[in-house]
VEXVO-93279 format. One record per residue: residue in one letter; x, y, z of N, C-alpha, C, O in turn. Coordinates in steps of 0.05 Angstrom, whole numbers, plus 5000, padded with zeros to 4 digits. Atoms other than C-alpha are relative to their C-alpha. Last residue first. Layout:
BEGIN
AXYZXYZXYZXYZ;...
REM end
This chain:
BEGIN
X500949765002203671662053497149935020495550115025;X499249974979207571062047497950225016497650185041;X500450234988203370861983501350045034500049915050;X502749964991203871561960498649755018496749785034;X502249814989210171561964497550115014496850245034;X498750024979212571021934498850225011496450245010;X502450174990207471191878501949795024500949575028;X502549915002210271831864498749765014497149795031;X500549794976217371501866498150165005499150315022;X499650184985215071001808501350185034500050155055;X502050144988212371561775500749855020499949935043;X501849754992218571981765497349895019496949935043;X498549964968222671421750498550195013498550175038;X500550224994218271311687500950125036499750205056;X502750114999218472031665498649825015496549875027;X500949834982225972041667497249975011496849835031;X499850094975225471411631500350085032499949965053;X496250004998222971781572499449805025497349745035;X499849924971215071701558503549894999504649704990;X500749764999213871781475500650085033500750325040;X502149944980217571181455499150305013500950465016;X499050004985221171321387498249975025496250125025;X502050004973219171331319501549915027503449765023;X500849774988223171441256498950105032499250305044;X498049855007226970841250499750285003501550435013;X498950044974220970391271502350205003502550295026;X501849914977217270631215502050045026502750255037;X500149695000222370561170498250035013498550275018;X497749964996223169761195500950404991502850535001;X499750014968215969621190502750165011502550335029;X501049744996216269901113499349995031498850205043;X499049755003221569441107498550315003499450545005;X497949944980218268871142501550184989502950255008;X497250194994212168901092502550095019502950335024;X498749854985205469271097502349835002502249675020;X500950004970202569131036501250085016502450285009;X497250114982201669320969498949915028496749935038;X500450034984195369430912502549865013503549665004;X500050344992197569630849499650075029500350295038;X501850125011194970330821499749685000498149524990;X498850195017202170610832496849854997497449674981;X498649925020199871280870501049794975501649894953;X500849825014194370970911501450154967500450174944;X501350135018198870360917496750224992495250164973;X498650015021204170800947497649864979497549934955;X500349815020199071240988501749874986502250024968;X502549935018196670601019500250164982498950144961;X501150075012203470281034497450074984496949994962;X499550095020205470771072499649864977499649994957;X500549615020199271011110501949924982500849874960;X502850035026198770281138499450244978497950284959;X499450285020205370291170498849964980499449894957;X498349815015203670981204500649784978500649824954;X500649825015197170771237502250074962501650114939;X500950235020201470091258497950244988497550174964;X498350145025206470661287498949804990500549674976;X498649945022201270981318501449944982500949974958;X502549975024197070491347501650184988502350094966;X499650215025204670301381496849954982496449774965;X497750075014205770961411499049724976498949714952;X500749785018198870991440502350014973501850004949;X502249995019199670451475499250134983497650044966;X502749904990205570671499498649834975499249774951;X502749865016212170471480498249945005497949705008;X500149694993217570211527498550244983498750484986;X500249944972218669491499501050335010503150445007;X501449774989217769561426499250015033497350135043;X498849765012222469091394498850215013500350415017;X498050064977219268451436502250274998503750345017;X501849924973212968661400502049925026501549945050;X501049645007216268631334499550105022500050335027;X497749854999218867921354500350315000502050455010;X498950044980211867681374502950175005503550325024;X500749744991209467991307501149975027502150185035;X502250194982212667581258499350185022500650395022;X499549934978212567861191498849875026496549775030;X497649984991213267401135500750165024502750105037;X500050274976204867351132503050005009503149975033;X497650265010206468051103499649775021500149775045;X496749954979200368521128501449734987500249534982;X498550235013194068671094503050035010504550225012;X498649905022189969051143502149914982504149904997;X502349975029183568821182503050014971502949924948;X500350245008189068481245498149994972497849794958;X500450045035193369081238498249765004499349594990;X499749775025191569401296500349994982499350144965;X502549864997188268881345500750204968499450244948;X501450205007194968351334496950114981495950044960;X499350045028199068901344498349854989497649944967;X499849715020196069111412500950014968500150194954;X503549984999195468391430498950214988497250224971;X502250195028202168291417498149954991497349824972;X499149885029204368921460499049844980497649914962;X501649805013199968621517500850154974499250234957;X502850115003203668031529497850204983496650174962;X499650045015210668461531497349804977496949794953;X497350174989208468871585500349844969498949944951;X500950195007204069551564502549795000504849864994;X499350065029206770161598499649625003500249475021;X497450055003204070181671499450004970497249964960;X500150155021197370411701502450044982502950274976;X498249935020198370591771499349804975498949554977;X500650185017191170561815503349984974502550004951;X499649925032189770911865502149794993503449645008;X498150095011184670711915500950254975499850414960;X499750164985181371141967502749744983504949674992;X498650175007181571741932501249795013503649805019;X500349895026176572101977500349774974498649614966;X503449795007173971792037501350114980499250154968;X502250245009181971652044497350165013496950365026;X501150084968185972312030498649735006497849644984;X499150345000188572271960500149985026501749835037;X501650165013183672971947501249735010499549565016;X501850114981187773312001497949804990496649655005;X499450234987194273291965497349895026497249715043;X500449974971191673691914500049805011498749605004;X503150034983193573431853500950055022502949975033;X501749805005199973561806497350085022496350315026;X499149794983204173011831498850354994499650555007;X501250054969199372551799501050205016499550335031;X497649904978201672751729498650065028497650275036;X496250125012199172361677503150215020505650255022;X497449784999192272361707502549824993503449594995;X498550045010185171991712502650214995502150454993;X498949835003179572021762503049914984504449744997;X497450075019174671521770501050324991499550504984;X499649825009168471631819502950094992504250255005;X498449884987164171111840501450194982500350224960;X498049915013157671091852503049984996504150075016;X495950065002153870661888500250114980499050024961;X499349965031146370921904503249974990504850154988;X502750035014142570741966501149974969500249834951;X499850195015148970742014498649924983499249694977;X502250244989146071212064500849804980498849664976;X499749954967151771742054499049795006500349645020;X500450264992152171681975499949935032501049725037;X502150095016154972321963500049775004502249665008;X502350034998158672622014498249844979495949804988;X499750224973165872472017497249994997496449764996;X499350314995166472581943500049915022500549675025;X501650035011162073291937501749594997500449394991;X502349994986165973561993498849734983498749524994;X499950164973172073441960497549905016497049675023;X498950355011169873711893500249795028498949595034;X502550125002167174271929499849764983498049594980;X501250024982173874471962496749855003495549735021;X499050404992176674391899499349965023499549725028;X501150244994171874911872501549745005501049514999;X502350094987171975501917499449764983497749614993;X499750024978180475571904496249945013496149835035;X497350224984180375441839498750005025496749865029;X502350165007174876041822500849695012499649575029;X501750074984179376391861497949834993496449725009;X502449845002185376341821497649955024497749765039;X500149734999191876321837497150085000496150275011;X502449895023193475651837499150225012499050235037;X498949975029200175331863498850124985499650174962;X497849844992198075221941502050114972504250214975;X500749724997191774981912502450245008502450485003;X498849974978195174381883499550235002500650404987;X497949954989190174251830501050005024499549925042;X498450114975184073901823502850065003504249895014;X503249994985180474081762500750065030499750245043;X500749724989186674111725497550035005496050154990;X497449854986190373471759498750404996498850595012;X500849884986183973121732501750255020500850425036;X499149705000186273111662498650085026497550305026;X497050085015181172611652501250245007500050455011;X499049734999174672581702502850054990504550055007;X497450005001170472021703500550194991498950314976;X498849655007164371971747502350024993504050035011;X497749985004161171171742500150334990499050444971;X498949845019154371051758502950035007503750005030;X497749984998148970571784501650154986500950174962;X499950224985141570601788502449925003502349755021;X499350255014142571341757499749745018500249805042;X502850035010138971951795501149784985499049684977;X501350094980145772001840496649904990495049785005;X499250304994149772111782499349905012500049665011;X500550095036145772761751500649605013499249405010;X502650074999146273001832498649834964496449734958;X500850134980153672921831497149885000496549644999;X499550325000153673301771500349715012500249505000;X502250155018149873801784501049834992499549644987;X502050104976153573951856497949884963496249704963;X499750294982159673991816497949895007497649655007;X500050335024156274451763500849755012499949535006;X502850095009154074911819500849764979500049534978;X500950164982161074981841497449944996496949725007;X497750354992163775131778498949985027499249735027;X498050064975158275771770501549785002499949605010;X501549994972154275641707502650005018504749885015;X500850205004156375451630498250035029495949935031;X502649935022158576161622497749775000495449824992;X502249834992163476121676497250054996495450125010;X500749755010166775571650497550055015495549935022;X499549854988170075011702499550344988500550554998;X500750034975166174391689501250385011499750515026;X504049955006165674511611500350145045499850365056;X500049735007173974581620497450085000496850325002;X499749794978174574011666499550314986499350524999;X498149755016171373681609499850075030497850085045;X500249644992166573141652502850064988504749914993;X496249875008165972361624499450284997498150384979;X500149654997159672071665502650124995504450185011;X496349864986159071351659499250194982498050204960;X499549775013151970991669502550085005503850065025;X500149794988153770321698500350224982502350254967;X503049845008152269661672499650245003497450324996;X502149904972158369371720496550094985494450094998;X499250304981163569121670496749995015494949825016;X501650215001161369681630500849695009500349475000;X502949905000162670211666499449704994498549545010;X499950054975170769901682495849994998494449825008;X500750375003171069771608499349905024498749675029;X502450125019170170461601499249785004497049685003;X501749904989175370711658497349834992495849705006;X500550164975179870251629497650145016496049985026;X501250245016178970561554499449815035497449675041;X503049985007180071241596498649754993496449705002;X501649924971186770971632496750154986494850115001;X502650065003189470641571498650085019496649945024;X500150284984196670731572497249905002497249655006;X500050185033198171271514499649815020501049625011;X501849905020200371861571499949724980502149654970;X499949845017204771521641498050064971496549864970;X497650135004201571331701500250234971499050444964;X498149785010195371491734501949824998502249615011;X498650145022188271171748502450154995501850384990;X498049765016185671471814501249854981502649684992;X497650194996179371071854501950184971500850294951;X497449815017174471401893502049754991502949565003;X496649884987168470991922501450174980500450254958;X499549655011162970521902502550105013504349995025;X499750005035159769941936501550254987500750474994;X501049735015161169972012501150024973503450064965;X497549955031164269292038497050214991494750144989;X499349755002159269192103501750204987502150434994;X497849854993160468512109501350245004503650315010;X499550194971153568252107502550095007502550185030;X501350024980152268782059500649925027500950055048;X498549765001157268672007499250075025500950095042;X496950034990155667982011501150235003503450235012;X500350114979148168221991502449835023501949765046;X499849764970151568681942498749835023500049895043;X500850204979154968121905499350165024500350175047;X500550215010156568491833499149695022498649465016;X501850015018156969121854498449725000496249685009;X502049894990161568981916497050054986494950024999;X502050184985165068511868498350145022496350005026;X502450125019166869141814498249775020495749775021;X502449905016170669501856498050024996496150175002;X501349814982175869271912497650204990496450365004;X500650054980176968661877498650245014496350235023;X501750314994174868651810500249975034498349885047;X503249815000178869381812498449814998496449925008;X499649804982186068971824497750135007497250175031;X500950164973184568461787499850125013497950075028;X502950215006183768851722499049995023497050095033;X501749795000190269191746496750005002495250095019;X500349874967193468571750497850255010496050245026;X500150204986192268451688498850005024496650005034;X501249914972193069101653499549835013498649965032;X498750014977193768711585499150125023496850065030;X497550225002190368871521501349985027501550215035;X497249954994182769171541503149804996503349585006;X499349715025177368951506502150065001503750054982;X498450145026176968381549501650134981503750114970;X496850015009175968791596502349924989504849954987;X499250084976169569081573502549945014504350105009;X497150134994167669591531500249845015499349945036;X501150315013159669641507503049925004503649704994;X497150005021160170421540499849695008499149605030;X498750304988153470611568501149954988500450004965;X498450275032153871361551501049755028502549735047;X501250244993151572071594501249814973502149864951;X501450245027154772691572500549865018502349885034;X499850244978154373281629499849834978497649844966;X497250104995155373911590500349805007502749745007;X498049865023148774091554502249995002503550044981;X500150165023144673721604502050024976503249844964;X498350075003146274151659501549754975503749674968;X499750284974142974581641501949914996503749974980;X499750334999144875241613499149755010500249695031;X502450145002141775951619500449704992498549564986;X499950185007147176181672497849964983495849944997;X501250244995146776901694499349754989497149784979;X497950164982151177441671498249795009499349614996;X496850045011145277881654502449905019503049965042;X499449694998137877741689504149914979505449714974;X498449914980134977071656501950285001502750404982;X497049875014129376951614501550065030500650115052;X500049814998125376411627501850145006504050065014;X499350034977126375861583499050225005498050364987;X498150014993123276061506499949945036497849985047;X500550294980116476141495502349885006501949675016;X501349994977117476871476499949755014500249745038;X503849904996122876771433499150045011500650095030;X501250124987130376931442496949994991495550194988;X502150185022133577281385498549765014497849575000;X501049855015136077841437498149944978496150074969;X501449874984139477281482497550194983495350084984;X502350164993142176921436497950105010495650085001;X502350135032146077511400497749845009495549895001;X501649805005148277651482497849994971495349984969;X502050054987150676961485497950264998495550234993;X501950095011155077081419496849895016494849815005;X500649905030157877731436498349775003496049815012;X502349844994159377471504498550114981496150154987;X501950105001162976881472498050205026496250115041;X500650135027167277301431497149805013495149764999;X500949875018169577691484498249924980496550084972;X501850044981171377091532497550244984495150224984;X501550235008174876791469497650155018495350105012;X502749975023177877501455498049805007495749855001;X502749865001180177421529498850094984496650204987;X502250014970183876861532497550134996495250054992;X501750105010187477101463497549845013495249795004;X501349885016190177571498497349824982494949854979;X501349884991193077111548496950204988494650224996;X501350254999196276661500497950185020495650145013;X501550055024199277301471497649785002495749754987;X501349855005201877511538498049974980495750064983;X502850094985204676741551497450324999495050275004;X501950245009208276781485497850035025495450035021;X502649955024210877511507498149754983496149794970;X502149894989213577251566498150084985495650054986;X502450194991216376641534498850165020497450055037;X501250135023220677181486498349845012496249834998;X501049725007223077621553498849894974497150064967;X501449914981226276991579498150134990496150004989;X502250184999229276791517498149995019496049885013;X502450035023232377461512497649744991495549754978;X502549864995233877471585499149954973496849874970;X499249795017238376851583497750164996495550054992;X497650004997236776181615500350144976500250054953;X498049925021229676121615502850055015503050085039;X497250214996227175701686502250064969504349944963;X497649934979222276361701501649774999503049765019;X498849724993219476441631502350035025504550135026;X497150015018218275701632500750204994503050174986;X499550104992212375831689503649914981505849894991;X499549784985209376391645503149815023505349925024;X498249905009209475841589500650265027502950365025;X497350155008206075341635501150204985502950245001;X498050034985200875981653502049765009503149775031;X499349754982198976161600501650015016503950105016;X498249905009197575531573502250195001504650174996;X498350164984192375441633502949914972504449744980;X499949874973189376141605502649765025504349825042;X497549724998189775821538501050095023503450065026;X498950095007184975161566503050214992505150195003;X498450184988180375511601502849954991504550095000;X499249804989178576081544502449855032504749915039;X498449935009177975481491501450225028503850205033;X497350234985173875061538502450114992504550055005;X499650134969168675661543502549795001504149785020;X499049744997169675921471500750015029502650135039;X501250044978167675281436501450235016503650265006;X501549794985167975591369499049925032496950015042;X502150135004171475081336497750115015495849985024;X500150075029177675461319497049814996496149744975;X501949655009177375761392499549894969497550004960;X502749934985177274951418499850284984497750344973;X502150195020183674751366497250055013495450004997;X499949905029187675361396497449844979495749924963;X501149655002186275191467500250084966498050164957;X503050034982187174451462499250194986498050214964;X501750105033194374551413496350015017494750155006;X500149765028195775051471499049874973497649974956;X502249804998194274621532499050104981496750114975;X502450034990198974111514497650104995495950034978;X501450145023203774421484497749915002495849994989;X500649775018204874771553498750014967497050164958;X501750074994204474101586498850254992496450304991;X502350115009209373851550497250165011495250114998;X500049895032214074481555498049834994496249924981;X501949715009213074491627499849994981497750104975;X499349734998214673721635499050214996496750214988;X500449825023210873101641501350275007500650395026;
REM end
């Protein structure tokens, strides 16, 4: 992913969080806008473009701190219209959150069936995974420790959350999906206190799954991050993955997802941490027909199209890529027979302008990128 993606990124985030008054993920999220455009300031070529992505990252800044503005205003309002039987009150600046209010809990009914392809992958976490779970008295005798670290990464639109999901429910396992942005506002409670409450949230479960998207900004390369808040909590992230579970009583484990691995502190893919990781690849030709199959299979589609061939047309598009363009297929046809009052379908010409517009969303740059990442890391 490049600066400019990951500058977009941030910024549609950050913009769509202050518009919804979340003020904590919004202030995160700008701030790490901020600084990708501060970052493409220094690779401009020519001062006036230079001197134009300083003032984007000033503005992104500014707007940082109405959010932080905005949500002191509105804790203070709370504060003042507090009742008497209310929590007890706390001195100023001080957390009145639990942890309840950021930590979502959810048994997820995915499995991996669910999932189109990943195969290997599947097998891959069946082995060093899911059968410790699933044969702890063999786990036992052999001393295979349930649980663990394991890193999903590859390129954006591949299924690394839906796998996470299907990973919970393979197993029965509460799963724990943390906002690095909940995890790392101020307002919500100190970021190292929220690690340690979430740890302790997953340790009161009979089994649990900790997944963490976008873990790259939780877990940066400290040698790249400025802040201090950074700097006390990847140290307590670490901590909080070698230690938990010590006596073996409670298997966790603790899924971490990214589209840019080379982003992460290199101490997290220590073993005891990130023990496995995990590349999840653009969908093979198996899985694209499965993906087609899933997306239009409610929606009236030309029996004349065949989908094998369609799905032999789209080698190098994301998962994501190809719900879009059967999104996009189905929007044609609907607003024409909205507007014409006859009912259409999706026929190989309106396949064929689809396809004409659309393009895979991970370049090959991209690709090559990973595949030396995970040389690498495998030598490593």
């Amino acid at each position: 992913m490049t600066s400019w993606d990951t500058f977009e990124r941030y910024r549609t985030k950050g913009l769509d969080a202050r518009r919804a008054g979340q003020w904590d993920s919004a202030r995160i999220y700008l701030l790490e806008a901020a600084r990708a455009m501060v970052q493409l300031s220094k690779e401009a070529q020519g001062e006036e473009l230079r001197n134009a992505r300083q003032d984007t990252a000033k503005r992104l800044l500014e707007l940082a701190r109405d959010c932080e503005d905005a949500k002191t205003t509105h804790r203070k309002s709370k504060i003042a219209n507090r009742k008497p039987n209310d929590a007890q009150a706390t001195q100023e600046g001080e957390s009145t959150s639990s942890a309840d209010q950021w930590i979502v809990r959810e048994k997820p009914t995915l499995r991996f069936d669910d999932v189109a392809g990943l195969d290997d992958v599947k097998e891959d976490i069946r082995l060093r995974m899911i059968y410790p779970f699933a044969h702890p008295e063999l786990a036992e005798k052999f001393d295979i420790r349930a649980g663990g670290g394991v890193l999903l990464y590859g390129p954006p639109g591949t299924g690394k959350t839906m796998l996470a999901k299907a990973t919970a429910g393979e197993i029965d396992a509460t799963f724990f999906r943390i906002s690095p942005a909940d995890v790392l506002s101020k307002w919500v409670g100190e970021a190292e206190q929220n690690i340690k409450k979430l740890f302790d949230a997953a340790a009161a479960e009979p089994r649990s799954i900790i997944f963490i998207d976008e873990i790259e900004s939780l877990v940066p390369a400290r040698r790249d991050e400025g802040s201090s808040v950074m700097q006390r909590v990847v140290p307590q992230i670490l901590q909080g993955m070698e230690g938990f579970d010590k006596k073996g009583t409670v298997p966790i484990l603790f899924m971490g997802a990214t589209n840019v691995p080379w982003q992460l502190d290199s101490a997290v893919l220590r073993p005891g941490r990130f023990d496995e990781k995990v590349y999840i690849p653009l969908p093979d030709l198996l899985a694209r027909q499965r993906m087609l199959a899933i997306y239009l299979k409610h929606r009236p589609l030309d029996p004349a199209i065949d989908l094998t061939q369609l799905a032999q047309r789209l080698e190098g598009f994301s998962g994501a890529d190809i719900r879009y363009l059967c999104d996009r297929a189905a929007t044609i046809p609907f607003l024409k027979s909205v507007a014409t009052g006859e009912e259409g379908q999706i026929t190989r010409e309106v396949i064929e302008d689809v396809l004409a517009d659309s393009k895979p969303s991970v370049s090959s740059e991209m690709l090559t990128r990973f595949e030396q990442w995970s040389q690498q890391a495998a030598s490593a």
